[in-house]
mmJSON file of the N, C-alpha and C atoms, coordinates in Angstrom:
{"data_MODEL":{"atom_site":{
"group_PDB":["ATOM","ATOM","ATOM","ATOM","ATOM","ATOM","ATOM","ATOM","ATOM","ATOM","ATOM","ATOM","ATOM","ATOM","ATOM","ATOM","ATOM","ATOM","ATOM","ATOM","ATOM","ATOM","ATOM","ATOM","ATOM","ATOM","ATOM","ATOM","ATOM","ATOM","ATOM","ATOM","ATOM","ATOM","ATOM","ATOM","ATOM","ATOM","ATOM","ATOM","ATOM","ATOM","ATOM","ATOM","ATOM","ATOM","ATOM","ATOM","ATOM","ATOM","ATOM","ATOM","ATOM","ATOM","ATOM","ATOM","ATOM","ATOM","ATOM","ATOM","ATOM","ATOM","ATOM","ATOM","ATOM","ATOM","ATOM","ATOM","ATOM","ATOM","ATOM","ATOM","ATOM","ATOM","ATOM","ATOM","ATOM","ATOM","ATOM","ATOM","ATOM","ATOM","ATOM","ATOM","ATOM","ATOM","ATOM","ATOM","ATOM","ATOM","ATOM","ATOM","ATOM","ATOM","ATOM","ATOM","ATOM","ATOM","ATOM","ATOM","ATOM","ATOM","ATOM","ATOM","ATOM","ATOM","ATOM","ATOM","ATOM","ATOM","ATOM","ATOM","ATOM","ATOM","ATOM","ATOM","ATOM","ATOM","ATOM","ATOM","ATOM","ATOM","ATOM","ATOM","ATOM","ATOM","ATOM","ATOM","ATOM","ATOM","ATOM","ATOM","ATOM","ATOM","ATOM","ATOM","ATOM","ATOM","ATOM","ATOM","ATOM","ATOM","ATOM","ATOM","ATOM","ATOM","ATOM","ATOM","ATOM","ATOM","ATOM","ATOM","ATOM","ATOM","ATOM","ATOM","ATOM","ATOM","ATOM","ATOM","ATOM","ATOM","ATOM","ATOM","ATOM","ATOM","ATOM","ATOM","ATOM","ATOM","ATOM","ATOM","ATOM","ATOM","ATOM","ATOM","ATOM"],
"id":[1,2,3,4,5,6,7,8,9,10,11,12,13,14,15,16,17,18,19,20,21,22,23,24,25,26,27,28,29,30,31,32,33,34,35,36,37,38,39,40,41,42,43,44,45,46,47,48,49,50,51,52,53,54,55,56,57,58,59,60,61,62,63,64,65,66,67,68,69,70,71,72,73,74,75,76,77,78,79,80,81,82,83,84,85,86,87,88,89,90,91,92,93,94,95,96,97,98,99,100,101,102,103,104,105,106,107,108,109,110,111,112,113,114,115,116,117,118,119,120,121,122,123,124,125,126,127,128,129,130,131,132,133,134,135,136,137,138,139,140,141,142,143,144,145,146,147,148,149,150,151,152,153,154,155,156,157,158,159,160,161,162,163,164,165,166,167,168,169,170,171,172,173,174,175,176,177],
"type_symbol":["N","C","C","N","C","C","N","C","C","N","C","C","N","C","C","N","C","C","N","C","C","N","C","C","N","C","C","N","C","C","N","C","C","N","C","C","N","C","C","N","C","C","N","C","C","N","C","C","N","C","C","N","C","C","N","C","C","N","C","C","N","C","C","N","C","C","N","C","C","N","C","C","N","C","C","N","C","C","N","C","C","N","C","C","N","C","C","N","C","C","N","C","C","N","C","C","N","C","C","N","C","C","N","C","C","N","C","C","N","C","C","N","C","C","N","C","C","N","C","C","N","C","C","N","C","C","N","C","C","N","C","C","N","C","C","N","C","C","N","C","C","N","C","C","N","C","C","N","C","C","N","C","C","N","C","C","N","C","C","N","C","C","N","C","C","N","C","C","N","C","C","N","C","C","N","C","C"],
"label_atom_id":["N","CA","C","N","CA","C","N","CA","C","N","CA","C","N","CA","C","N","CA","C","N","CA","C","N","CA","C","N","CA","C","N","CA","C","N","CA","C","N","CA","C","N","CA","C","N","CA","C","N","CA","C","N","CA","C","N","CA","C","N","CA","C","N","CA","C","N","CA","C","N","CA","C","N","CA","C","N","CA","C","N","CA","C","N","CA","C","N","CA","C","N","CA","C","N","CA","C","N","CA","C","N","CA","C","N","CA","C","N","CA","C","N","CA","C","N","CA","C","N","CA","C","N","CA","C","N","CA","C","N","CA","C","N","CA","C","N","CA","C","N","CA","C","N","CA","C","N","CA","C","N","CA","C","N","CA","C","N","CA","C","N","CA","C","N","CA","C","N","CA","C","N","CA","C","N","CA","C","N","CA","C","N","CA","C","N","CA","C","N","CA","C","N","CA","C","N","CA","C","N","CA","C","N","CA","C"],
"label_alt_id":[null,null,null,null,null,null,null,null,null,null,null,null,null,null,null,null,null,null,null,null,null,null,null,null,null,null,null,null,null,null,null,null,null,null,null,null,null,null,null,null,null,null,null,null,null,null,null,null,null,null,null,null,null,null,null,null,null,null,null,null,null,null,null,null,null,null,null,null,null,null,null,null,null,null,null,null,null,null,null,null,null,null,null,null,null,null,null,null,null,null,null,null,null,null,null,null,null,null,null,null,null,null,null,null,null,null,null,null,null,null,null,null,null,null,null,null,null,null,null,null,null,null,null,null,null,null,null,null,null,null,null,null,null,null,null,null,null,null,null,null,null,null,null,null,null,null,null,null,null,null,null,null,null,null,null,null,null,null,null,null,null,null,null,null,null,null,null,null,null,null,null,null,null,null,null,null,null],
"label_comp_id":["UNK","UNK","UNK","UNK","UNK","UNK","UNK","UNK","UNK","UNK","UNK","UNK","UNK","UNK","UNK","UNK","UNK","UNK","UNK","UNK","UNK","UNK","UNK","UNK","UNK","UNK","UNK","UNK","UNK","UNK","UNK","UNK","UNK","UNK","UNK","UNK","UNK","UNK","UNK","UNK","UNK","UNK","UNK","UNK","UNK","UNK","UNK","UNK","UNK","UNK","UNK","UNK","UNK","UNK","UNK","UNK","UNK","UNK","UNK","UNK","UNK","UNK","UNK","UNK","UNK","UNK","UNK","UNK","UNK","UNK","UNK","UNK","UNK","UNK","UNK","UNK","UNK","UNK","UNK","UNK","UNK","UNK","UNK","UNK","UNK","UNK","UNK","UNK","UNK","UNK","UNK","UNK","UNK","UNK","UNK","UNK","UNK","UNK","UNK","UNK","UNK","UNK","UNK","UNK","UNK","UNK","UNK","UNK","UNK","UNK","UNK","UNK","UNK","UNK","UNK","UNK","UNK","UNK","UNK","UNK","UNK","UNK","UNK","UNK","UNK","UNK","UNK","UNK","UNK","UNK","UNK","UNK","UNK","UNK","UNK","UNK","UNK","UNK","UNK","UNK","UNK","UNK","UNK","UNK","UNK","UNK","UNK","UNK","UNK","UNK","UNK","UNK","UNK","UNK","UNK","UNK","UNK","UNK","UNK","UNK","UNK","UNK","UNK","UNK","UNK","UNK","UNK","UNK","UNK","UNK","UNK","UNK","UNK","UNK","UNK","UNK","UNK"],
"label_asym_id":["A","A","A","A","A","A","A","A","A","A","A","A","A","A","A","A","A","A","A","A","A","A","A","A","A","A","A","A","A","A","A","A","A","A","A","A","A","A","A","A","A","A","A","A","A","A","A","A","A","A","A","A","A","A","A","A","A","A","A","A","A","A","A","A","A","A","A","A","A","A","A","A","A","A","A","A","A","A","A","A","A","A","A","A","A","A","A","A","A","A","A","A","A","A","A","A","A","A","A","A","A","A","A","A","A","A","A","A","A","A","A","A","A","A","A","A","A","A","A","A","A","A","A","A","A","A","A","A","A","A","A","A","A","A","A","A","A","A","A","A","A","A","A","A","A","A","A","A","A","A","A","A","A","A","A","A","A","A","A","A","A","A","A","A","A","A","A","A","A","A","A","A","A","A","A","A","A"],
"label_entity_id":["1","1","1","1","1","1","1","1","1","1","1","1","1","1","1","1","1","1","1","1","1","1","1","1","1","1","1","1","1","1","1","1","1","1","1","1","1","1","1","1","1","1","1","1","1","1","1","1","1","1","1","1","1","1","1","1","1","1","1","1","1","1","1","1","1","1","1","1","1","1","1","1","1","1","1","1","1","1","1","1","1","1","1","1","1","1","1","1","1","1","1","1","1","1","1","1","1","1","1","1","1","1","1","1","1","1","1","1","1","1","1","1","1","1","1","1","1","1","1","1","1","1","1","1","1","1","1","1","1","1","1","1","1","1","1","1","1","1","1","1","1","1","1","1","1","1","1","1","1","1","1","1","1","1","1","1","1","1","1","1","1","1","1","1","1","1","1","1","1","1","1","1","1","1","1","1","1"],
"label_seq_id":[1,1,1,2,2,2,3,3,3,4,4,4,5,5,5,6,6,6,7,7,7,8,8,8,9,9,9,10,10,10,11,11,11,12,12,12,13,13,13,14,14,14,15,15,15,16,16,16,17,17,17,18,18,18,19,19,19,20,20,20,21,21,21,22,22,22,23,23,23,24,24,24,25,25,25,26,26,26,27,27,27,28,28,28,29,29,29,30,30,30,31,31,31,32,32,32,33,33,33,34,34,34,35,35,35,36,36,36,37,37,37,38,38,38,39,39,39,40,40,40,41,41,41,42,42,42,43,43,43,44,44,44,45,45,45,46,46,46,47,47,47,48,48,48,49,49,49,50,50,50,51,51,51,52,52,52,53,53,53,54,54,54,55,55,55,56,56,56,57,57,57,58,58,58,59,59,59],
"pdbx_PDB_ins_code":[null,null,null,null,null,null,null,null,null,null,null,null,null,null,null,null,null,null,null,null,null,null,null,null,null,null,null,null,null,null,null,null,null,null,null,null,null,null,null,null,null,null,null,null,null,null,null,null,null,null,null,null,null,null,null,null,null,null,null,null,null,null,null,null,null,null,null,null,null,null,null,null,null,null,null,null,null,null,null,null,null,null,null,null,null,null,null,null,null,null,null,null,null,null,null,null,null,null,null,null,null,null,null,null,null,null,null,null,null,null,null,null,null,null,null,null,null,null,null,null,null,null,null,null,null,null,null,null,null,null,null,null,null,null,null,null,null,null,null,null,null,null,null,null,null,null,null,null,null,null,null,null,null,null,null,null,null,null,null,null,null,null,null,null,null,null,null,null,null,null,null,null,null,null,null,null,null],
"Cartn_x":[52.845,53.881,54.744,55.184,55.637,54.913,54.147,53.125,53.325,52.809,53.231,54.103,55.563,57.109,57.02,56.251,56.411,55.794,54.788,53.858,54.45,55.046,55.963,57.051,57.9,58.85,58.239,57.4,56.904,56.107,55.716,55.545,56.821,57.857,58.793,59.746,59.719,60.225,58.845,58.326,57.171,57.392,57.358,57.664,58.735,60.006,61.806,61.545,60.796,61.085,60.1,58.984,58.555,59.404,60.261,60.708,60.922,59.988,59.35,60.607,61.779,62.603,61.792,61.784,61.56,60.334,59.156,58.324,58.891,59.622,60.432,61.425,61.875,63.078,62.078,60.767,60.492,59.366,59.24,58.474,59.623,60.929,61.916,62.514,62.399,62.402,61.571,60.421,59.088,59.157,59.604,59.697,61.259,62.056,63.544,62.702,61.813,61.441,60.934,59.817,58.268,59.039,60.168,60.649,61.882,62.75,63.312,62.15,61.338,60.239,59.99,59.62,59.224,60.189,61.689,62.455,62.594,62.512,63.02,61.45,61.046,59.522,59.668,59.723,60.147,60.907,62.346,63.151,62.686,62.334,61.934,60.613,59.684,58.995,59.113,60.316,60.661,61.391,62.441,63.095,62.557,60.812,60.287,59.53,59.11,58.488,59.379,60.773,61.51,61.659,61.812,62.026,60.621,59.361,58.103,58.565,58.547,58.385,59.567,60.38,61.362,60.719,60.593,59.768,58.451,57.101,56.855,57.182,57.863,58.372,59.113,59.593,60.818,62.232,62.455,63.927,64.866],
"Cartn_y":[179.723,180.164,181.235,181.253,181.711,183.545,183.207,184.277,185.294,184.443,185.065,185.962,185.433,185.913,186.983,187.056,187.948,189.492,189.218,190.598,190.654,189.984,190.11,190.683,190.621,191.521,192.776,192.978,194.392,195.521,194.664,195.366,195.936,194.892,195.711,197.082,196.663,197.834,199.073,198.645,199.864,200.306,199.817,200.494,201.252,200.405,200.728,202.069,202.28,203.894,205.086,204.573,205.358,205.784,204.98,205.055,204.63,203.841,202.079,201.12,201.361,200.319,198.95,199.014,198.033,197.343,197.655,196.981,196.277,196.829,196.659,194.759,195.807,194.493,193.379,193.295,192.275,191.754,192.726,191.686,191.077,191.882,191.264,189.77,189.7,188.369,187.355,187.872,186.96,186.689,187.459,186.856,185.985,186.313,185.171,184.26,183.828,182.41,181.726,182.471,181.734,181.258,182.44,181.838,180.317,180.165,179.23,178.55,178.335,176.734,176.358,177.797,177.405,176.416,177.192,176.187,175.348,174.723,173.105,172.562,172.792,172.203,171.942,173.057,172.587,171.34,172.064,170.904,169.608,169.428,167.807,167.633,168.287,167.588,167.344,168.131,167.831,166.444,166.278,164.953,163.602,163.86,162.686,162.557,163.748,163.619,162.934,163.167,161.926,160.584,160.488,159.138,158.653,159.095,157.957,158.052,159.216,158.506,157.396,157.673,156.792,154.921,155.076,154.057,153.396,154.202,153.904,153.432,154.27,153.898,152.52,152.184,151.096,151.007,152.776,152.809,153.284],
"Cartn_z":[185.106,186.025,185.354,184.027,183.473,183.238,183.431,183.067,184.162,185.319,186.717,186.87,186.539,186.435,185.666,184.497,183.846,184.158,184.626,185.376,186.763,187.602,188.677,187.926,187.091,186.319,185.87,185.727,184.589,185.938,187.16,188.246,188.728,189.106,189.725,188.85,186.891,186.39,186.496,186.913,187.046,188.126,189.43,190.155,190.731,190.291,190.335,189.421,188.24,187.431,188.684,188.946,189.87,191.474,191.774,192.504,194.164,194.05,194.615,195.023,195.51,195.39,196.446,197.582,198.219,197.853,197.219,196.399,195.444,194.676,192.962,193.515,194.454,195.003,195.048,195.369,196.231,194.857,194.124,193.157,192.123,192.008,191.131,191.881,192.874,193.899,193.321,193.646,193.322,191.711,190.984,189.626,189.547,189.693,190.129,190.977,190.971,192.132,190.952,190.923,189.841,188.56,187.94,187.0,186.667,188.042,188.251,188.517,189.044,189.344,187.888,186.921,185.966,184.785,185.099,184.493,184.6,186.284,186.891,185.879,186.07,185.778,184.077,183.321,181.883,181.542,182.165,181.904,182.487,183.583,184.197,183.343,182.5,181.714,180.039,179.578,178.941,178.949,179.779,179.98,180.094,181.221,180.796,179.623,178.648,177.537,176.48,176.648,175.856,176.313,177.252,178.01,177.623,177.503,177.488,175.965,175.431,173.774,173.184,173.77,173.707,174.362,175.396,175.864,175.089,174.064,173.625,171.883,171.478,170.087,170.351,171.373,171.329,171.112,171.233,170.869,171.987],
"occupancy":[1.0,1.0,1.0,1.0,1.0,1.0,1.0,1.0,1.0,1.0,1.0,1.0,1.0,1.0,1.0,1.0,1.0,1.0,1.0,1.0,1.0,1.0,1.0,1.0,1.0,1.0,1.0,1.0,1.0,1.0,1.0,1.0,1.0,1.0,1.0,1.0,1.0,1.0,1.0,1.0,1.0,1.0,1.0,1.0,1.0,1.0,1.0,1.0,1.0,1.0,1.0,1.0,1.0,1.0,1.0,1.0,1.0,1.0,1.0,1.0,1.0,1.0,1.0,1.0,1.0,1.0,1.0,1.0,1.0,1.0,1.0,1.0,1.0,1.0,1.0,1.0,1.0,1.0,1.0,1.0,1.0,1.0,1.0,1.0,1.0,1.0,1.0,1.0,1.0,1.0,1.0,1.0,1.0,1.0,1.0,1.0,1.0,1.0,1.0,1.0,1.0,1.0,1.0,1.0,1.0,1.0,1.0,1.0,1.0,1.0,1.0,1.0,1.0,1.0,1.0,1.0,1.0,1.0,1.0,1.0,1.0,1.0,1.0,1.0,1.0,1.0,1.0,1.0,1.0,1.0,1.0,1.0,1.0,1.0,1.0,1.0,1.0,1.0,1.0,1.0,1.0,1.0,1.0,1.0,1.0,1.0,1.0,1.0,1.0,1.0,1.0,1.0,1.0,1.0,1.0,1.0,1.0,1.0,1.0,1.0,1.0,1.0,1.0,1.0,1.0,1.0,1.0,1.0,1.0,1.0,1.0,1.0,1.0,1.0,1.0,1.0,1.0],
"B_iso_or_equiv":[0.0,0.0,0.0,0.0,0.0,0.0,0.0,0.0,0.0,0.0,0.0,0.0,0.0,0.0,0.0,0.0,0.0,0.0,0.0,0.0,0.0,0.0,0.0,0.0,0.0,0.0,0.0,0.0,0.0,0.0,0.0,0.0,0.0,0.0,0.0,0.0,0.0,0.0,0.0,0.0,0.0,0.0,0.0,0.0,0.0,0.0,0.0,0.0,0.0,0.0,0.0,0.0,0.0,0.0,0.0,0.0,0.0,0.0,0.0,0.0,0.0,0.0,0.0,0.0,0.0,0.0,0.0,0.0,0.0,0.0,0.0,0.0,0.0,0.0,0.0,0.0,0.0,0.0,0.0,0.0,0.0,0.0,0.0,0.0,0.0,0.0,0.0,0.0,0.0,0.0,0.0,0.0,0.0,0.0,0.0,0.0,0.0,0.0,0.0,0.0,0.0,0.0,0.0,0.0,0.0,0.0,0.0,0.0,0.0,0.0,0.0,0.0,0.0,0.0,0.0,0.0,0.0,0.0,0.0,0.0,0.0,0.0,0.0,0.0,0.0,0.0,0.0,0.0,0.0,0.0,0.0,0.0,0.0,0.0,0.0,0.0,0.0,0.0,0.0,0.0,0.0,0.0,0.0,0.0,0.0,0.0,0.0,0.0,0.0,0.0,0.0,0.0,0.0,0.0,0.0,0.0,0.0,0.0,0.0,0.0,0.0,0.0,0.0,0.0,0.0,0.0,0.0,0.0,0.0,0.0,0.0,0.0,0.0,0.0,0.0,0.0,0.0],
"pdbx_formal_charge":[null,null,null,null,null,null,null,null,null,null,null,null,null,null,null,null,null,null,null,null,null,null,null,null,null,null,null,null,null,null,null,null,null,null,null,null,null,null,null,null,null,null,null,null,null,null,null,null,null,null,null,null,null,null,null,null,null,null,null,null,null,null,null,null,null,null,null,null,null,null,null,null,null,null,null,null,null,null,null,null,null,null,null,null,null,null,null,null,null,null,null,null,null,null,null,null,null,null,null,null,null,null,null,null,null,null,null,null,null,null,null,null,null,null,null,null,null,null,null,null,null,null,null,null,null,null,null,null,null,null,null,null,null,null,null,null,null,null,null,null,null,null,null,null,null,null,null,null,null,null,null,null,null,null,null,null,null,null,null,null,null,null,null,null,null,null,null,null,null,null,null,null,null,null,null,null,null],
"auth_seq_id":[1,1,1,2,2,2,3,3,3,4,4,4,5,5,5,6,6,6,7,7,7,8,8,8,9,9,9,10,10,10,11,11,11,12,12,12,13,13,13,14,14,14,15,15,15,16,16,16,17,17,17,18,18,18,19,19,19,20,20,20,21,21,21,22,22,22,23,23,23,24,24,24,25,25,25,26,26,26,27,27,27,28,28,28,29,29,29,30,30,30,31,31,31,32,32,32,33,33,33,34,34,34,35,35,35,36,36,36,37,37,37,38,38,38,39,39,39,40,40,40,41,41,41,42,42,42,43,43,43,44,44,44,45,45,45,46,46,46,47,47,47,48,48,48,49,49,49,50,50,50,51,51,51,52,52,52,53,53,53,54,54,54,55,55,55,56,56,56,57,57,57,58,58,58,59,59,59],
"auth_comp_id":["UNK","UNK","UNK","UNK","UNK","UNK","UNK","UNK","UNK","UNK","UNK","UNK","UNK","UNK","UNK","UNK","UNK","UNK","UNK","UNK","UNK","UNK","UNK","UNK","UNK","UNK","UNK","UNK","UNK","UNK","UNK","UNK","UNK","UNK","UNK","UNK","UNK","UNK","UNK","UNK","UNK","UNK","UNK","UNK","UNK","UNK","UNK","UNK","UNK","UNK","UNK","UNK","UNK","UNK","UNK","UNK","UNK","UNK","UNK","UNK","UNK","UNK","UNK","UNK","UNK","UNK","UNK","UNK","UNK","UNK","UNK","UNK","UNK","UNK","UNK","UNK","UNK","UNK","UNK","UNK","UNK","UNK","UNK","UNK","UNK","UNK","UNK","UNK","UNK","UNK","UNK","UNK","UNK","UNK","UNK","UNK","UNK","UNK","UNK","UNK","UNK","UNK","UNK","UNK","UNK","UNK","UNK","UNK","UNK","UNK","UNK","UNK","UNK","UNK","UNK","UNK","UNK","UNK","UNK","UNK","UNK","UNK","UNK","UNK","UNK","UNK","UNK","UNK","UNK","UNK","UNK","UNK","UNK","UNK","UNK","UNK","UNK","UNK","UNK","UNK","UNK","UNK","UNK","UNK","UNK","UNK","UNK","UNK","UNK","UNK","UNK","UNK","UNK","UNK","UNK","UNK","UNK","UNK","UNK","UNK","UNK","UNK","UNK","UNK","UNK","UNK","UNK","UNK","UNK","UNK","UNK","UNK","UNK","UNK","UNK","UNK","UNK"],
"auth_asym_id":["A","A","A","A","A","A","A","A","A","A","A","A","A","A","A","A","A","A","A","A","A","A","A","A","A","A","A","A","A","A","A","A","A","A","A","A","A","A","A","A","A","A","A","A","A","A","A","A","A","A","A","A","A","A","A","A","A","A","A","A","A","A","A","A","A","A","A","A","A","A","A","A","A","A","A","A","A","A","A","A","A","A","A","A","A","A","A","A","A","A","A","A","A","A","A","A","A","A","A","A","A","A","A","A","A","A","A","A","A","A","A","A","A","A","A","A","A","A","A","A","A","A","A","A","A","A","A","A","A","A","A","A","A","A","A","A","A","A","A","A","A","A","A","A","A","A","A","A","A","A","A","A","A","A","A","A","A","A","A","A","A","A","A","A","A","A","A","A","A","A","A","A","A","A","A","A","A"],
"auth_atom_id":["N","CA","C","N","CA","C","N","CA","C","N","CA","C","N","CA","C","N","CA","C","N","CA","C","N","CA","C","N","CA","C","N","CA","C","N","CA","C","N","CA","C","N","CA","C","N","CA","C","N","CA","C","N","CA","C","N","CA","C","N","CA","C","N","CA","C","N","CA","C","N","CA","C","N","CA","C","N","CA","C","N","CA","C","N","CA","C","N","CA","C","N","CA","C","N","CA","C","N","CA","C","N","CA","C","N","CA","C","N","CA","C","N","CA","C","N","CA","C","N","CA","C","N","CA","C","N","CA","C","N","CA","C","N","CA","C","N","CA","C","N","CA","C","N","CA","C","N","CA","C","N","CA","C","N","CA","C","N","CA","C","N","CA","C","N","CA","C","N","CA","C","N","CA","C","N","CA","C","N","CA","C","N","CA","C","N","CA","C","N","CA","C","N","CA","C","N","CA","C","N","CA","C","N","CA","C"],
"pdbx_PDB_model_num":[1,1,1,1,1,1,1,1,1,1,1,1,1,1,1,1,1,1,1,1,1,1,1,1,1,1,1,1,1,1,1,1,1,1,1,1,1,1,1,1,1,1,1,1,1,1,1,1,1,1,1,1,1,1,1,1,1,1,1,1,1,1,1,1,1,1,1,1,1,1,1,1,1,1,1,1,1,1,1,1,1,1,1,1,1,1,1,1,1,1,1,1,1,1,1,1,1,1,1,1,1,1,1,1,1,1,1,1,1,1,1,1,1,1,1,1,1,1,1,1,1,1,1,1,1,1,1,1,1,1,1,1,1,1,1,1,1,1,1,1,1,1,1,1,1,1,1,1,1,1,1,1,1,1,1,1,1,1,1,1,1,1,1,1,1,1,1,1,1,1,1,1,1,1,1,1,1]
}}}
């Protein structure tokens, strides 16, 4: 996902220097999306990756 965001970012500065705004806008959108999912998603698997190890160690 992350990946995504990132070539959705490097499209829209490619196209925003060419002079592309309403493309630019709309892939800088699409990367502000992909990249928030990607955070909720980190963080909520980070959180349960402590909670199980926590759960299995016993502490």
């Amino acid at each position: 996902m992350l990946k995504w965001a990132l070539i959705f970012a490097v499209v829209a500065l490619i196209a925003g220097a060419l002079g592309f705004g309403g493309i630019a806008g709309a892939a800088a959108g699409i990367a502000k999306i992909l990249f928030f999912i990607f955070l909720v998603g980190f963080v909520l698997f980070l959180v349960l990756g402590v909670m199980a190890g926590r759960k299995i160690s016993g502490g």
